[in-house]
N, C-alpha and C positions, 0 to 999 in steps of 0.2 A: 558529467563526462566532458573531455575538453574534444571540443572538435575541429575537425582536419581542417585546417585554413590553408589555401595554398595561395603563393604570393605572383602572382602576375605584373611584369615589368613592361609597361607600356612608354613606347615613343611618339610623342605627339606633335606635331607640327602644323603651322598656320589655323588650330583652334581657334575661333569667335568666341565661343561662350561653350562652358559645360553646366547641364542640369541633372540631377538626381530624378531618379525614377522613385516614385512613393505608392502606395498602397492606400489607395482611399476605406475608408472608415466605413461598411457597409453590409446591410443583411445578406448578400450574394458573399462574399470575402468573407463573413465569419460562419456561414453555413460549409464554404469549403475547409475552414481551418479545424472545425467542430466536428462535422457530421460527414463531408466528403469523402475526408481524409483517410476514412475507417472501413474498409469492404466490411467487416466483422465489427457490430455496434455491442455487444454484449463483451467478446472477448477484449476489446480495446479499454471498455469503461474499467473489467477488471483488473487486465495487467497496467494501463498506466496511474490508476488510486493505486492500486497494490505499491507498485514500484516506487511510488511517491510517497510511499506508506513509511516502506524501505530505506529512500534514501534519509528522511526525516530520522530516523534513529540510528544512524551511521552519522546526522551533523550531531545528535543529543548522545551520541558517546553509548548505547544505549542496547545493552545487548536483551532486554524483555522483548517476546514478540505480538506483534498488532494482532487485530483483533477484527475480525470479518464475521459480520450477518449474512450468510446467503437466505434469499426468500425462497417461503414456505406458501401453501394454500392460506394458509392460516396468519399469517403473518408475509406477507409479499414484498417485503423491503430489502432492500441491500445498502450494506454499513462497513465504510471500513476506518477503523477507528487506531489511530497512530499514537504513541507517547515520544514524540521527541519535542523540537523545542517547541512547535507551536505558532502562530503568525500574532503580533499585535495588530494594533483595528489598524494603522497607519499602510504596513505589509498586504492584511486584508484587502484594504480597499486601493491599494495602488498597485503593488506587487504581484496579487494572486487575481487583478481584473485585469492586467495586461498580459495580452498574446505575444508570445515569444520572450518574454519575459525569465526567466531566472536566475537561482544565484546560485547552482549548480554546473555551468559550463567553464566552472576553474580548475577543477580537478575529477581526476580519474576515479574518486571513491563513489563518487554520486553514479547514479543509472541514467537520470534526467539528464538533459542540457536544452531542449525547443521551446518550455514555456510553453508547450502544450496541453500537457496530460491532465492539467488541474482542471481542465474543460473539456474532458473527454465526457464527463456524464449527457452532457447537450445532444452526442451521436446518437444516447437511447431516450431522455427525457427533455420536456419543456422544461423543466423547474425539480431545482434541486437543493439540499439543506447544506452547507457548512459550518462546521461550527468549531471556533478556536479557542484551546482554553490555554491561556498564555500569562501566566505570572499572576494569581489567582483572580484571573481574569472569563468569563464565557463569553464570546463574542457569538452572538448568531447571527447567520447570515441567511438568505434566501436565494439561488443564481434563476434566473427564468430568461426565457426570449420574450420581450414586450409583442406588441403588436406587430411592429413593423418588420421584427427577427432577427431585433437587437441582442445579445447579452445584458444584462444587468443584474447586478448585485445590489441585493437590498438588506440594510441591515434591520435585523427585529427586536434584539433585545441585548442588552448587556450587564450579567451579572457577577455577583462575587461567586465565587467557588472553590473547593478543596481538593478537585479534581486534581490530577496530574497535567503536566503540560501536556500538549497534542493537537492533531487536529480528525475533524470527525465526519466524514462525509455520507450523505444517507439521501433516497431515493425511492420510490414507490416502483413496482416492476408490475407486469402484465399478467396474468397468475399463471397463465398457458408459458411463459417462457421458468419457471424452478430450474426447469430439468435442464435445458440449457446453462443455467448461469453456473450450477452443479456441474456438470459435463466439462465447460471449461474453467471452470475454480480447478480441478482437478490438473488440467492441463500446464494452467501458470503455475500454482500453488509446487507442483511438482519436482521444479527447478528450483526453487525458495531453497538456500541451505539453511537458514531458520523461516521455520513454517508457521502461517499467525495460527492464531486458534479461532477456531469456526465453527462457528453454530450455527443452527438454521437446518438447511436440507444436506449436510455433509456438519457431523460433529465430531471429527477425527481426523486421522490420513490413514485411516487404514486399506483407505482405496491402490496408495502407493507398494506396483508392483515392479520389484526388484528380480529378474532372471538373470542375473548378471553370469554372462559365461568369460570373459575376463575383460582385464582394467590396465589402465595405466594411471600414470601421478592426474592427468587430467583430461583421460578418456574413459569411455568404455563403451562394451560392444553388449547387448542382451538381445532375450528376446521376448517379443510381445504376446502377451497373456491374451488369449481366447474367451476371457472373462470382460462382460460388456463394462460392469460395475469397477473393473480394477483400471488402473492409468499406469503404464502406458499400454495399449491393449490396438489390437488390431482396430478396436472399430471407435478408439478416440487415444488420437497421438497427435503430438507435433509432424512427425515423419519418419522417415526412415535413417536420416542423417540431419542432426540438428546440431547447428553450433549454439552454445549455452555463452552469452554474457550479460554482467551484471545481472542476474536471475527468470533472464530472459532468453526464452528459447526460439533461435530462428531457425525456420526449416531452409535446406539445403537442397539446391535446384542441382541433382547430380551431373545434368545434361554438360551445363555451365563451368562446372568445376572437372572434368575430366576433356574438354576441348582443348583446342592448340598452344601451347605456349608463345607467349609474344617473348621469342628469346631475347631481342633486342632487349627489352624492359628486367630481363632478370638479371640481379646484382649478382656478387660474383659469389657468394656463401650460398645461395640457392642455386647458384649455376654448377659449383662443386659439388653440393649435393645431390642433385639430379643426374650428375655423371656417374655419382656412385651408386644408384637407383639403375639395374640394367634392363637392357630393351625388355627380358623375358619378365620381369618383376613386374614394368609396366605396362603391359599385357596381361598379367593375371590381377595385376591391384584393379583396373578399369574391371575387369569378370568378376573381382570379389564387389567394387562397392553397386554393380548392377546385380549381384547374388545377395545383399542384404536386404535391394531391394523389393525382393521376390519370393524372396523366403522368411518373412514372419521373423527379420533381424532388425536391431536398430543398434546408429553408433551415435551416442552422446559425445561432443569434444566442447571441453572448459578455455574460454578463450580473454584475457583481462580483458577489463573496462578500458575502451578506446580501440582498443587492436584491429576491431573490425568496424568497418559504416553499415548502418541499416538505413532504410528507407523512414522518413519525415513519420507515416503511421507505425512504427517498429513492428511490421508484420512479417519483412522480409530483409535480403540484404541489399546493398547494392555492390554489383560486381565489378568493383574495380579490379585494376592489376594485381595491388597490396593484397585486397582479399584473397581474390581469386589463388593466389601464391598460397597466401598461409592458409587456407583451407585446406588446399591440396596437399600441403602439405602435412598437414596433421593426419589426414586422410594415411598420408603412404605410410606417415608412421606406424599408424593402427595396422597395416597392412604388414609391415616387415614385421613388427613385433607377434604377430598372430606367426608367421612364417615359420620366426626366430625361435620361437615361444613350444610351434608346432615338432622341431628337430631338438632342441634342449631337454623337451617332457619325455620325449621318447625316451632320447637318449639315457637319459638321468631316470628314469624310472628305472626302480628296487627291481619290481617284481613283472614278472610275463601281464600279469594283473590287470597292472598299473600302465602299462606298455600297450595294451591293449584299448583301454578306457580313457587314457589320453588322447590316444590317435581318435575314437570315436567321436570323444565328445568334440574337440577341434574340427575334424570332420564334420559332424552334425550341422556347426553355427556358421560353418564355410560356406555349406549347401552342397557337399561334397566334391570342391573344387581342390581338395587336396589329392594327390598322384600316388598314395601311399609313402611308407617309411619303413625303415631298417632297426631292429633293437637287436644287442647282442647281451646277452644272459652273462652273471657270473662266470660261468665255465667257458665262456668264450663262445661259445653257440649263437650264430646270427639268425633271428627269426623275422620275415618276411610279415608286413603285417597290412590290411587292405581293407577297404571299407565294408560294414556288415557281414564281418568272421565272427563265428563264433569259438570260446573255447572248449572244446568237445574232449569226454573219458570215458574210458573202458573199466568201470568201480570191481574191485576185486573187492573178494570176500563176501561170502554167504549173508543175505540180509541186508545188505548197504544199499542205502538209497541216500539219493542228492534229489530235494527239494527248493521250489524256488517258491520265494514270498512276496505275494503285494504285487506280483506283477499280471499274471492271465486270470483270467476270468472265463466261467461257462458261457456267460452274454453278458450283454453290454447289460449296467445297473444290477448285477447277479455280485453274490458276497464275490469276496478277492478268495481264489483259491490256494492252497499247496500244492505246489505244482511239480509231480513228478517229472525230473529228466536226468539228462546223462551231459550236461554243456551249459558253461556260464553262458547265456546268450546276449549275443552285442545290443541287444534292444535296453539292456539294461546296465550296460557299461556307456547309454549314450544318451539316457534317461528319457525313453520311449516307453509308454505302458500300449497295451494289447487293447484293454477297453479303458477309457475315461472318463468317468463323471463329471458333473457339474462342478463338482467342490472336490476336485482334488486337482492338484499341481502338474503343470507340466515334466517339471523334471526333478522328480526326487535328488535327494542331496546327495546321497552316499548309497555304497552297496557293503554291507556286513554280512560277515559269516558265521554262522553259529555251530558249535558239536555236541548233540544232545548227550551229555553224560550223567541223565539221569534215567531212571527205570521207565518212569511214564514219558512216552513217548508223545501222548496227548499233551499234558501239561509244556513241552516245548513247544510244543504248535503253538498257543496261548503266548506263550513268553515272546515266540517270534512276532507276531502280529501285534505284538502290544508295544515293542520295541519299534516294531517300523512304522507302526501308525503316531509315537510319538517323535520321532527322528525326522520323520519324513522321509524313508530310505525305502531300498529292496533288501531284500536277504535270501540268503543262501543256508539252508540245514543239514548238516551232515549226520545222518541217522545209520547205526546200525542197530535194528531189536533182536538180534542175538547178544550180542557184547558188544557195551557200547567201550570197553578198553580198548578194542581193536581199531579202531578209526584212523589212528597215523596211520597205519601199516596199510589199509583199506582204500584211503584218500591221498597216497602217495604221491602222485602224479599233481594232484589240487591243490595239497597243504605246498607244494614245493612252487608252482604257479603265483599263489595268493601270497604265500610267507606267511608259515605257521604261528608268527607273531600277531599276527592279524583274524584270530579266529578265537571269538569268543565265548567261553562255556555257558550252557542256559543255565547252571547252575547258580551263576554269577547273578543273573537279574528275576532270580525268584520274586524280589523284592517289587516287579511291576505290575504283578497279580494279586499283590498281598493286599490289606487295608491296612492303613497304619493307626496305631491305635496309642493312647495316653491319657493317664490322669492327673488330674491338678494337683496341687497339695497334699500329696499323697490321701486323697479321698478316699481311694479304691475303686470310683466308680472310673469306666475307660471309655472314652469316647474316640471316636474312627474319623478319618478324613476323608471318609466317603458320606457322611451323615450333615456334613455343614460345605457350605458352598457359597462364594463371594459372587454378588450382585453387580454392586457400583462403589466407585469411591480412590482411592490412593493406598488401600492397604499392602505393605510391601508384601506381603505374605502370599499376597494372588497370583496365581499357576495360568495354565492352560486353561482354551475353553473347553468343554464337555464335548467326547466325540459322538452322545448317544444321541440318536435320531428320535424324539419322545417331547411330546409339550415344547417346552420355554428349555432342554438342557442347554441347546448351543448357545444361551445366550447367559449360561454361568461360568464359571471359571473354577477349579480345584486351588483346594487353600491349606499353606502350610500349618497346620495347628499349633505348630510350638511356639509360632509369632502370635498364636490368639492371646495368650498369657500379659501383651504388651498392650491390653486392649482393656478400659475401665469397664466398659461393658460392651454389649454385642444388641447390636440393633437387627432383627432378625425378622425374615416372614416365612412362617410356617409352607412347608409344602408335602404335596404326598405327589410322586410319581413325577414329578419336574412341574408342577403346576400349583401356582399360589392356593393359600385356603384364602387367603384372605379379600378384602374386597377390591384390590390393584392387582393386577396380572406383573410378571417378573418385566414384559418387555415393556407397560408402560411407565413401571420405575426406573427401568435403564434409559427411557426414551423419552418422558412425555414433558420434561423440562428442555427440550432442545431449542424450543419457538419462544420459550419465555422468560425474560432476564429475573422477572421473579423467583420462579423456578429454579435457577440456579442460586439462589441466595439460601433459597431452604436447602437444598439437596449441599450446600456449599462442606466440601471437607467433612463429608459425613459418610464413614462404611456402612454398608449394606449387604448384609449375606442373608442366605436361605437354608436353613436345617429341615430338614423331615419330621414329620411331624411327630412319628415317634419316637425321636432321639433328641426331643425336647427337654423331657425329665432327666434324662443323662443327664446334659450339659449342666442343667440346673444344681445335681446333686453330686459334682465333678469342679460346682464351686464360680461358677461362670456369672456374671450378673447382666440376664437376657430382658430387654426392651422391643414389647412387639410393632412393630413397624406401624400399626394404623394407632397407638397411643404415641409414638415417635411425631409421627408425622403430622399429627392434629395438634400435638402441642406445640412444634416447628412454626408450623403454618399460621396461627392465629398468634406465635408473637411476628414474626415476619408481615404478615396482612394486616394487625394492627396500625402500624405504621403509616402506610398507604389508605385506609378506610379512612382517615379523619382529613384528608383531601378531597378524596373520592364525596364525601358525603354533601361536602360546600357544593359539587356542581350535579349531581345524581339527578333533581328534579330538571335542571334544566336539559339533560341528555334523555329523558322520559317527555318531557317538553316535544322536541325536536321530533323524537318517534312517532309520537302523536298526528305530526301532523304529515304526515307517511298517506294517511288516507283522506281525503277532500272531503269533507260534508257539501252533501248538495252534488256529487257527483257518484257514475257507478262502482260501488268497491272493489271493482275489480281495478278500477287503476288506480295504482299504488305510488309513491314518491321515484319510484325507477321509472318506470312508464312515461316513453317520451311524450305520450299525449298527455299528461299532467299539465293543468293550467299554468301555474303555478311555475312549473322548471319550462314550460314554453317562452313565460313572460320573461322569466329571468335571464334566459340565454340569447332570448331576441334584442333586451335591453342592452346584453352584452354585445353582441357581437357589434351594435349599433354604436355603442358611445365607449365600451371597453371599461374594465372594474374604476376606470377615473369617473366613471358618471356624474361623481357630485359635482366635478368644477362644470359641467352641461346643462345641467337639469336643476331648472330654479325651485323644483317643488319640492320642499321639505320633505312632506308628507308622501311621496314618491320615491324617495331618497330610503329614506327610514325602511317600507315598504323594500324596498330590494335589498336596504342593509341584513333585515331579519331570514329573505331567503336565504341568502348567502351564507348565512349563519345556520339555517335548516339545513341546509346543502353539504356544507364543509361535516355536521354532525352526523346526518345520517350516512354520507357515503366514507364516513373514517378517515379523513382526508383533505388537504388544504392543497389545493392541484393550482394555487398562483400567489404568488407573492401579495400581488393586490387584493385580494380575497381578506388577507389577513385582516387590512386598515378598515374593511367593508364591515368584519366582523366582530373585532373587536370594538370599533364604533358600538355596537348595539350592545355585548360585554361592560364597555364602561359604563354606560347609561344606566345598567340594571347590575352595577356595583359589583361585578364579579370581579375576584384577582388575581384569575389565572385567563395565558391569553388562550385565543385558539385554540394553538399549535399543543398546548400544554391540556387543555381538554380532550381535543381528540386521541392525542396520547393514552389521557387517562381512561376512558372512553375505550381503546383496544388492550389496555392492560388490567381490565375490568375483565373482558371477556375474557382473554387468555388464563385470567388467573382462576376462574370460572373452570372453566376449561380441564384447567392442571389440577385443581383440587377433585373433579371429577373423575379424572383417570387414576388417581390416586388413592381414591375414599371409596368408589364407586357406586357415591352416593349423589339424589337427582336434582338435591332442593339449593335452589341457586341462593349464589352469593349475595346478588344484588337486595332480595328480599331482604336482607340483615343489615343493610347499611340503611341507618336511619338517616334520612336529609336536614342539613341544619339549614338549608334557607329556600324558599317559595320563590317558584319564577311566574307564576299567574297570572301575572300582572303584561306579561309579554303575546303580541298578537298571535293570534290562530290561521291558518292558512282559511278559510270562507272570507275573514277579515282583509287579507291580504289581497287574495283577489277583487272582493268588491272595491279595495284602494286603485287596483290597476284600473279599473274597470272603468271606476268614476272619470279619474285623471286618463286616459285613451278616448273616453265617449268625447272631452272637452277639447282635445288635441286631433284633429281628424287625420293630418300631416302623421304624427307620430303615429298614431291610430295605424293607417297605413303602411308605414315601416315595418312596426312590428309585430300587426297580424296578419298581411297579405300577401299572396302568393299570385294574386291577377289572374284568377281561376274565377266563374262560375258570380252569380248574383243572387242572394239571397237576403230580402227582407222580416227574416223574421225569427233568426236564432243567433242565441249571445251565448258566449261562452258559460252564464249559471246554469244554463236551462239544457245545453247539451253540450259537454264538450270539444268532442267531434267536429260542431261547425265552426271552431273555431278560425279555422283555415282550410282550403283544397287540396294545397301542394302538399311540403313536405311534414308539416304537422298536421293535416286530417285527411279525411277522404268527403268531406262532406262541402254545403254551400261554406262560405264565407262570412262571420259576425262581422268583417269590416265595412261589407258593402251595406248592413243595414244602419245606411245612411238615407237623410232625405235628401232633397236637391240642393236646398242653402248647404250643408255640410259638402255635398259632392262639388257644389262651384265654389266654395273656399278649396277642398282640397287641390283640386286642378288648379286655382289662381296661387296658391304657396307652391306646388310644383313649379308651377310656369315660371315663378318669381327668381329661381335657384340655377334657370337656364343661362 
């Protein structure tokens, strides 16, 4: 984005000397630029990786869209994964480590210009992963704050790869915040006109709710969904008025943009147009944008890149003149064209109908700030028309009733009735329903008319309800059970209202009650497409989801069967009554690959439908070639797992290693490798916080060294996770030594994609005997220390150290000669690791006057 430079002409006279002001280099200045910056530490990390995502395939030319992990209980990371050009190590480490840096403030195409955004992850985390793959190149990087709460970039590895360019950012999340980082993915992702694709806790956009009651080339006005789970919704939006640029939405501080004009400051094409804007307009446009914002409305306006200034964090704008102008101005536009929009519809509506249902709906999204309107009929008849009129008749002829559909109810969650009356009513020219459910829409699409011209007057009921529950509409029934020929004659006054061109016979849509039915090859045996039903996958053939309230239906789809034919075979799980026979239930075939990259390789471009179980020999004998889903998927599975077990198996014992030492010998098994009173993680964190993961350039004792190398190494294993850059060199140090050649990072990986795929094979088989027991180990870590081992090294080397000793067991609490950390661990300290005496005091006297004399020495 190029930004606003404005040029200041200074006169200077009898000057001595001029200096430059500069920005010292420092933990306080990079925690403002990182973490200050952001009131919102989750939404920021989103949208500026996203945005950066963004602008990356707009320089690579590059219309595929990126690729976002949002975190899971089960997988708590977030990734957002880009294919454009990518950064070499040179860009990496100079480019993308300096602040304010980049190469995007030369043109308008880019979203960027502050050389900020690449370090937004530091608002939520200490340490985070980058990773570049640039011209068959992986670059991985590490970013953490050191000690002092510096930035740094640390590079880990670099290899060849067949990856695509890009670059890859990833992060560990808090597991109590999913629902958050979900809540606002939704919020950015929304504005995205190419939306990435997203796994994790959101595997869709089906969250995106569109109520659009009109539009312009780059506005529109809708309204907000009542549904928690849809965007944009009363109870998570941007706002009421947002300006949208480069994929970024800023809310709009109404207060600010309807205040005084600095006439002075407006040019003369906005001065022109403002005269032609009259007092009474802007008087009702200031009542319309406070009516949007009170009534459950929002106005979206598209604004190019550059046109407006946002503030340093892009959370907000800043109000200058410029802004302030063309906001408002976009604003009145929406405003006159709603006006314009409101006498044109009138006017220009065919029918009384149409004349009426215009006026509402306008009316409705105004908040009834419209004063009514005038429509005059073919024949020259001017009809008066005003907010919630209904249109009311006097039904001639014996037997004639007017039914209305899908709209009232007996109570609230009671079926949708047929609703006798005598009047189109404005609730449904203005897409109001009487009771609402959970899962039904605001505002139906359409309102249809039907004339039952068949005998059974039942069977049109059906047809009607079947029609509007797929349209998403109201309808209107015109019955008479006497003769149903008579109905023109009957509905005179209605057909002439609606325009008889517009009323359709139930004889027409027989076809939405029928079952469709077909054989293959001329078999003769005929199968229905109510008998087979699409699961998951790309098959074009897939319909609608299932409206029946029963098991797993809403989570099938109706399938066209004359597309089955296009199909080598059909991969299928039996079901009776919308519920699997088999050992996976339907929702965790559609769902239970969403946490795992695995998972998607098997399920990869593979249909999935569900037949019944007794129209399995149909299909069969109809010529069809059926593959049952758990012989599918067990043979999927073990060539795809293959792959991954012959990694897996080089390090298996050393991750049963690591588990192992979870529990202490020699202490109570109640405390476990979590348990902050573990020896063991007391020693290691005290040693840390002491000397910091550079220990070894401190500490001359090998055998002490080694000793915290292998915690770190327990540590990073059992908690799934490498929480610092320095941890790495800690841990792999002890990896190299015992000829492993994968690093960490690359264990613990495999380590969670062990489980996961555990996990997915279980939801899938819904069988209980784990993975892991089948992977034979090709190599023995035995040879590697035991946590008893480990502490009696601390143990020895502290008893020898009385100075360090003191460091890092004591808290200056309490005397006690006669408990060591084997014997209970508890006294290993008073304060914040026990409640008990002190192992550090049981010292004799020589030990306690060296200590004091090495203190004393340090004054």
């Amino acid at each position: 984005m190029l930004l606003a430079d404005k040029t200041v002409n200074l006169r200077t006279n009898g000057i001595k000397n001029s200096n430059e002001f500069t920005i010292q280099q420092s933990a306080k200045m990079f925690n403002i630029l990182s973490n200050s910056l952001y009131s919102d530490k989750i939404m920021a990390v989103i949208r500026e990786l996203s945005t950066n995502a963004w602008d990356a395939h707009v320089a690579a030319g590059s219309s595929r869209p990126f690729d976002v992990h949002l975190p899971t209980r089960t997988n708590p990371t977030f990734t957002v994964r880009d294919y454009g050009t990518g950064l070499s190590q040179k860009d990496m480490e100079h480019l993308y480590t300096t602040y304010g840096a980049s190469n995007k403030n030369t043109s308008n195409d880019f979203v960027g210009c502050l050389g900020l955004g690449s370090k937004s992850p530091f608002a939520y985390t200490k340490s985070f992963t980058s990773t570049s793959y640039h011209n068959g190149k992986q670059y991985t990087y590490i970013a953490a704050m050191d000690e002092t709460g510096v930035p740094t970039l640390n590079h880990i590895s670099t290899v060849d790869t067949d990856e695509p360019n890009g670059m890859e950012i990833s992060f560990a999340t808090k597991e109590y915040d999913c629902g958050q980082f979900a809540d606002k993915a939704k919020r950015i992702y929304n504005y995205f006109k190419t939306k990435p694709v997203v796994s994790g806790y959101l595997d869709n956009h089906d969250y995106v709710h569109h109520n659009i009651v009109i539009s312009g080339d780059d506005w529109k006005v809708g309204k907000f969904s009542d549904k928690s789970y849809e965007y944009p919704s009363r109870y998570n939006n941007a706002g009421n008025i947002v300006a949208i640029m480069g994929s970024v939405a800023y809310p709009v501080e109404v207060d600010k943009i309807i205040g005084k004009e600095e006439k002075e400051e407006t040019d003369a094409a906005i001065a022109a147009w403002n005269r032609s804007f009259k007092k009474v307009d802007m008087k009702n446009w200031v009542n319309f944008l406070n009516n949007i914002v009170s009534a459950g409305y929002y106005i979206e306006m598209r604004f190019d890149i550059g046109e407006l200034e946002m503030d340093p964090a892009r959370e907000g704008l800043q109000y200058t003149k410029e802004v302030i102008a063309a906001v408002r101005k976009k604003t009145q536009q929406v405003y006159l064209k709603l006006q314009q929009d409101l006498t044109d519809k009138i006017k220009a509506a065919p029918t009384k109908f149409e004349a009426y249902k215009s006026y509402n709906t306008l009316s409705a999204m105004s908040n009834g700030w419209t004063t009514g309107a005038e429509w005059t009929d073919p024949d020259g008849n001017v009809h008066s028309i005003g907010a919630s009129e209904d249109l009311e008749y006097k039904l001639k002829g014996k037997g004639s009733s007017l039914y209305c559909v899908n709209w009232k109810r007996a109570s609230y969650k009671s079926r949708k009735l047929f609703y006798l009356t005598d009047k189109i009513h404005w609730q449904t020219m203005g897409g109001y329903r009487q009771y609402r459910t959970y899962d039904e829409n605001d505002n139906p699409n359409e309102v249809a008319f039907f004339q039952c011209d068949t005998k059974s007057v039942e069977s049109a009921y059906k047809i009607a309800i079947r029609y509007c529950n797929t349209n998403n509409c109201y309808a209107y029934l015109l019955v008479n059970q006497n003769d149903h020929t008579t109905i023109h004659s009957d509905f005179k006054e209605l057909l002439k209202d609606i325009g008889e061109e517009n009323v359709h016979k139930i004889s027409d849509y027989r076809h939405l009650v029928q079952s469709k039915r077909k054989s293959k090859g001329g078999s003769g045996e005929a199968i229905s497409n109510d008998s087979i039903f699409f699961v998951r996958g790309d098959f074009a053939g897939a319909g609608q989801n299932l409206s029946a309230n029963l098991n797993d239906a809403h989570l099938l789809k109706t399938v066209d069967i004359d597309q089955l034919d296009d199909l080598e075979e059909i991969v299928y799980v039996p079901i009776t009554r919308y519920h699997s026979d088999t050992g996976a239930s339907i929702r965790d075939i559609v769902y239970s690959d969403q946490d795992y990259k695995f998972g998607k390789k098997v399920f990869d471009k593979q249909n999935i439908f569900a037949i019944k179980s007794g129209s399995v020999k149909q299909f069969e004998k109809a010529g069809y070639t059926l593959v049952k889903y758990d012989d599918w998927f067990k043979k999927r599975f073990d060539k795809e797992y293959s792959k991954f077990r012959a990694d897996y198996a080089q390090v298996k014992n050393l991750i049963q290693w690591a588990d192992l030492q979870r529990e202490d010998a020699g202490c109570n098994p109640k405390h476990s490798w979590a348990n902050k009173h573990n020896r063991r993680e007391v020693f290691l964190t005290r040693f840390v916080e002491l000397f910091g993961f550079g220990y070894k350039e401190y500490i001359n004792s090998s055998e002490l060294v080694a000793a915290l190398d292998v915690s770190v190494l327990m540590k990073c294993l059992n908690e799934n996770s490498v929480w610092d850059a320095r941890a790495v060199v800690a841990a792999d140090r002890v990896l190299k030594k015992a000829g492993v050649k994968f690093n960490i990072f690359e264990i613990v990986e495999m380590k969670k994609e062990q489980f996961g795929i555990a996990n997915f094979y279980h939801k899938n088989t819904n069988l209980n005997q784990t993975l892991d027991e089948e992977v034979v180990a090709t190599k023995s870590y035995e040879f590697l220390p035991k946590t008893p081992s480990l502490v009696e090294t601390f143990k020895k080397v502290l008893d020898k150290n009385p100075l360090l000793k003191y460091n890092v067991c004591a808290e200056g609490q309490g005397v006690s000669r006669s408990a060591t950390p084997l014997s209970d661990q508890s006294q290993m300290s008073t304060g914040h690791w026990g409640n008990g005496d002190s192992w550090f005091d049981n010292m004799d006297d020589a030990a306690w006057h060296q200590t004091r004399t090495m203190l004393g020495n340090t004054l």
